[in-house]
N, C-alpha and C positions, 0 to 999 in steps of 0.2 A: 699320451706323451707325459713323460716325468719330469719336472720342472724343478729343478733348485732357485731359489729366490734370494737376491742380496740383495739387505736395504734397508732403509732406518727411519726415515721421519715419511712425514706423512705423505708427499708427491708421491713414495714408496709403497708406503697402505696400500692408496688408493691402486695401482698398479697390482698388488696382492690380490685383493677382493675381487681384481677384475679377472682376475687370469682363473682364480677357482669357482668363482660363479659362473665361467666358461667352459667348466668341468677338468680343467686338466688336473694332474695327478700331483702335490707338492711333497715331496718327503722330507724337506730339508729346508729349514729356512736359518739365512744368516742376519746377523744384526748386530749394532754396534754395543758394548755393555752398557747395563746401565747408567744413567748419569745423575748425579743430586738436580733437582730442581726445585722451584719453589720458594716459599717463604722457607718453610721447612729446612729445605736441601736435602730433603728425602731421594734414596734412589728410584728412579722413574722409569720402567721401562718406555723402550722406543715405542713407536706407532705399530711400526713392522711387527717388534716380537708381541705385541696384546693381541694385532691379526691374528697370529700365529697358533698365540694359547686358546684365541676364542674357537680355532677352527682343530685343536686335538693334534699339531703340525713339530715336530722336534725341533728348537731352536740350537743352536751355538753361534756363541758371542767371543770369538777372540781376540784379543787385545792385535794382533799381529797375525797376520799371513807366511809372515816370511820366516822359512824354516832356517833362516841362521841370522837370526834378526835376536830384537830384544825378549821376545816372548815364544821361543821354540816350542814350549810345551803346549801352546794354543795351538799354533800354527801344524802343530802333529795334529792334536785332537782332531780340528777343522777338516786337516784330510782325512781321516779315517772316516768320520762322518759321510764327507763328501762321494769317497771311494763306497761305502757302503748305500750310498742312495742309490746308487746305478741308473743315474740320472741321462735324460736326452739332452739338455740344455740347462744351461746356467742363467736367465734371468737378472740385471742388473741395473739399480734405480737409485742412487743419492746412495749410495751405500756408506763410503767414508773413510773406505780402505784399498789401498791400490792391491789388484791383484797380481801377484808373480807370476811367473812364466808356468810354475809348475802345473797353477788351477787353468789358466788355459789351454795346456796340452792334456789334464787329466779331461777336462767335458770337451774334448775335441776325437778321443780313445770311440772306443767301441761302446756303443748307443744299449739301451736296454733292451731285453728279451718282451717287455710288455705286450709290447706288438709283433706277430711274426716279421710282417713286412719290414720292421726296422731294424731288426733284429741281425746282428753282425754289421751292419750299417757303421759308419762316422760320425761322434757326436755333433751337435749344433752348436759348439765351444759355447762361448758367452756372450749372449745378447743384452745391450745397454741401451734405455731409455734415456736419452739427454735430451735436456728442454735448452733445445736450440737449432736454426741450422744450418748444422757445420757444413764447411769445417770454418765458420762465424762463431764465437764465443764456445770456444774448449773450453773446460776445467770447471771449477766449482762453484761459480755462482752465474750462470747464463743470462737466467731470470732476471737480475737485478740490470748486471751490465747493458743487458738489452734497454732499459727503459730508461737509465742513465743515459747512454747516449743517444737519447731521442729515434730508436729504430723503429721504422714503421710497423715491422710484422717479424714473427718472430715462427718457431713453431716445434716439432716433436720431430729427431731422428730417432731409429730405430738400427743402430749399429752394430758389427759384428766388432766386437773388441780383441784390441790386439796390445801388443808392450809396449805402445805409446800413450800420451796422453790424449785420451779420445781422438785419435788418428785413422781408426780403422774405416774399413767398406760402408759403406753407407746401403742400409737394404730395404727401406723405409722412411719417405718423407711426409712431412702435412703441414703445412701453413699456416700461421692464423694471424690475425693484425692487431695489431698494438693500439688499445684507442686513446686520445688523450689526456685521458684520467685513470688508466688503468695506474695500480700501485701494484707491486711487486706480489703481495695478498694475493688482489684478484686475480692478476693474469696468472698468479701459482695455480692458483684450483682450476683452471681451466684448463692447464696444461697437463695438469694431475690425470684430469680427467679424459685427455686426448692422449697423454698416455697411455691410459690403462688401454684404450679401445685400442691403439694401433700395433701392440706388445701383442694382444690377441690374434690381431688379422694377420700379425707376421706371425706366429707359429702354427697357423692352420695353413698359410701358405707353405710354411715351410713342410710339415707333413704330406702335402702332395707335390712335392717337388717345384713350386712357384714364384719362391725365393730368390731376388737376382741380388746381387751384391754387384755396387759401382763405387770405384776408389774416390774418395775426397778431389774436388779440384786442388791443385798448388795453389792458388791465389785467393786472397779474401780470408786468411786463417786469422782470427783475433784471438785474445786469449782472456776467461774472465776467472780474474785474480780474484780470491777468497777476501768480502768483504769486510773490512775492519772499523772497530767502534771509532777510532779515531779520524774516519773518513766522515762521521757524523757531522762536525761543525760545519756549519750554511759559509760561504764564502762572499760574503756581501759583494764582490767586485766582481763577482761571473753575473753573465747576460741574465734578465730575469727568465728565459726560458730555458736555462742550463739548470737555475738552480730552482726551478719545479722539476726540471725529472729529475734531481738528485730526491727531491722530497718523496716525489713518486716510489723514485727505487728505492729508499732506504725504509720504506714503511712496507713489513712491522721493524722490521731489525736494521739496521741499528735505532733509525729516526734520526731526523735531519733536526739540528739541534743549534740553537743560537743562545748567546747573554745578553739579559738584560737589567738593568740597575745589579749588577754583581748576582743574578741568578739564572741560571741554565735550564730554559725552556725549548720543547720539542713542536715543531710546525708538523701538522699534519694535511693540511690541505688549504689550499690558494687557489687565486687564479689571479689569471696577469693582466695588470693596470696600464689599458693606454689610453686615459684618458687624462690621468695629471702627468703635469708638466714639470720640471724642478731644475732650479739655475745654483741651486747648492748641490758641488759635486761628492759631497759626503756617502761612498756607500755605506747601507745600512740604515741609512737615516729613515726617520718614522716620520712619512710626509701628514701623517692624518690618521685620525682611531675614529670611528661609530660603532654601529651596532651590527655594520658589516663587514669589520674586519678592520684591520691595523695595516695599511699602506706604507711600504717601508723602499726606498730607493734602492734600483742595482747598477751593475756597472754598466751598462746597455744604454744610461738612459732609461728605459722603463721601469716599470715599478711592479709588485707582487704584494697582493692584497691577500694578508694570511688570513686565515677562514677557521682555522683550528686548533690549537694549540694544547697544550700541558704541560703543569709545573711539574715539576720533582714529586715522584709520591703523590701524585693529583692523577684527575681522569681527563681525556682528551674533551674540551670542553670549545664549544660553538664561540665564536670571538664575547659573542655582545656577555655570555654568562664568564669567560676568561677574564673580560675587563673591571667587571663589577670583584672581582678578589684583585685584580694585579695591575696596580698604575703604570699605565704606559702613554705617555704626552707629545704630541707632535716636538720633535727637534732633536727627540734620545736618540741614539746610534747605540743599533745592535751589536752586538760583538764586541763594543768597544767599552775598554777597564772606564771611561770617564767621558766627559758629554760633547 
């Protein structure tokens, strides 16, 4: 089977590596351009297109899909390419780029001669790996939304896409549970990884006809909105267990981020204090520092014993080594310009 692949950072990699250590055929891979990163702000290529070079594989990187969009001359390039892989299925994981109607109806056309048996056959349109499942957290950031709002279990569809936003047949499910300290990191690679396996089992089913497709139920659609830096600052007046999974989800990106004496520090890991008590309803307030962490009031009533932190330009450092560089005294109030 001849697989076209779209996709870009690394949930996507790993999905790549999987599907041709499976043996299938890739003529074509897509990927987003390069982008500066770094101290540098060197261009970097993506995850996807190093896969790509490492395995000998044609990339193109178009700014745009859309053939009467801002970048027509990509958007031609991309189909020619496309048209010329004479591809079974299209492949689709964190790519970055909505697909138009066109690239759906070209890998849905007449399948390639590789095979006899498939030969004059119906493409396999385009199949999408989304880390979630739907029709629970559409759109582009599943992963994080999910641990944000304290979901117990999360897991990998394997969907036939269509000109909605992740609205299509569902043709592939798998579950996996969210444990209390997963941060957005971990349960990434595990999903990465439970993607790549089940993007596999569905195109070997699909080659012998074993592929069912079931429409999304109506009910229960959430949507997870593309995560922004400025959802970063800690809210000291949400419950202390709203705001560990904010910490959870926003680690690595953005990082859940608070002031203190006039400088902006990132909490990396807590756990939640129910054991002090506190009759001052100050959220934010710093009930207590040791060597186990800086105990800081929520709006709950309970309290969250931060465990990890980092300055600006500093490395995520264990509380007791963060306190010996950065004063912080029972009665300061995080987030707050003054005491």
């Amino acid at each position: 089977m001849r697989v076209v692949f779209a996709g870009t950072p690394e949930f996507a990699r790993v999905a790549l590596q999987r599907l041709l250590a499976a043996g299938f055929t890739v003529p074509l891979v897509l990927t987003q351009p390069d982008r500066p990163a770094g101290r540098g702000m060197k261009l970097q290529a993506s995850p996807v297109k190093q896969c790509a070079l490492e395995h000998a594989i044609p990339v193109a990187q178009p700014r745009s899909l859309r053939l009467d969009g801002k970048y027509p001359q990509d958007a031609e390039a991309a189909r020619d390419a496309l048209l010329a892989a004479h591809a079974d299925v299209m492949v689709v994981a964190a790519y970055g780029l909505i697909l138009p109607q066109w690239v759906l109806d070209a890998m849905s056309a007449t399948r390639s001669s590789e095979n006899k048996e498939s030969a004059g056959q119906r493409g396999l349109g385009c199949l999408n790996i989304h880390a979630s499942l739907l029709p629970r957290w559409r759109g582009a950031a599943p992963i994080h939304r999910a641990i944000e709002a304290g979901d117990a279990e999360t897991g990998i569809t394997i969907m036939q896409m269509d000109a909605g936003l992740d609205t299509g047949a569902m043709l592939l499910v798998e579950r996996m549970a969210i444990a209390p300290t997963d941060t957005t990191a971990a349960l990434h690679d595990r999903l990465a990884d439970l993607g790549g396996r089940l993007i596999v089992e569905a195109l070997e089913m699909a080659a012998c006809g074993g592929l069912v497709a079931v429409a999304q139920p109506a009910q229960g659609v959430t949507y997870a909105h593309k995560i922004e830096k400025s959802e970063s600052t800690i809210d000291w007046a949400l419950p202390a267990a709203q705001i560990g999974q904010r910490i959870r989800a926003f680690d690595p990106f953005p990082g859940a981020s608070t002031e203190c004496s006039g400088e902006v520090i990132k909490i990396w890991n807590y756990e939640i204090d129910s054991i002090q008590r506190f009759t001052d309803k100050r959220q934010g307030l710093v009930l207590s520092t040791n060597d186990d962490g800086i105990v800081v009031a929520c709006g709950d009533g309970h309290a969250l014993r931060l465990t990890t932190l980092q300055r600006a330009g500093g490395k995520r450092l264990a509380a007791a080594d963060f306190l010996r560089g950065f004063d912080v005294q029972p009665g300061m109030v995080l987030g707050a310009t003054g005491p």
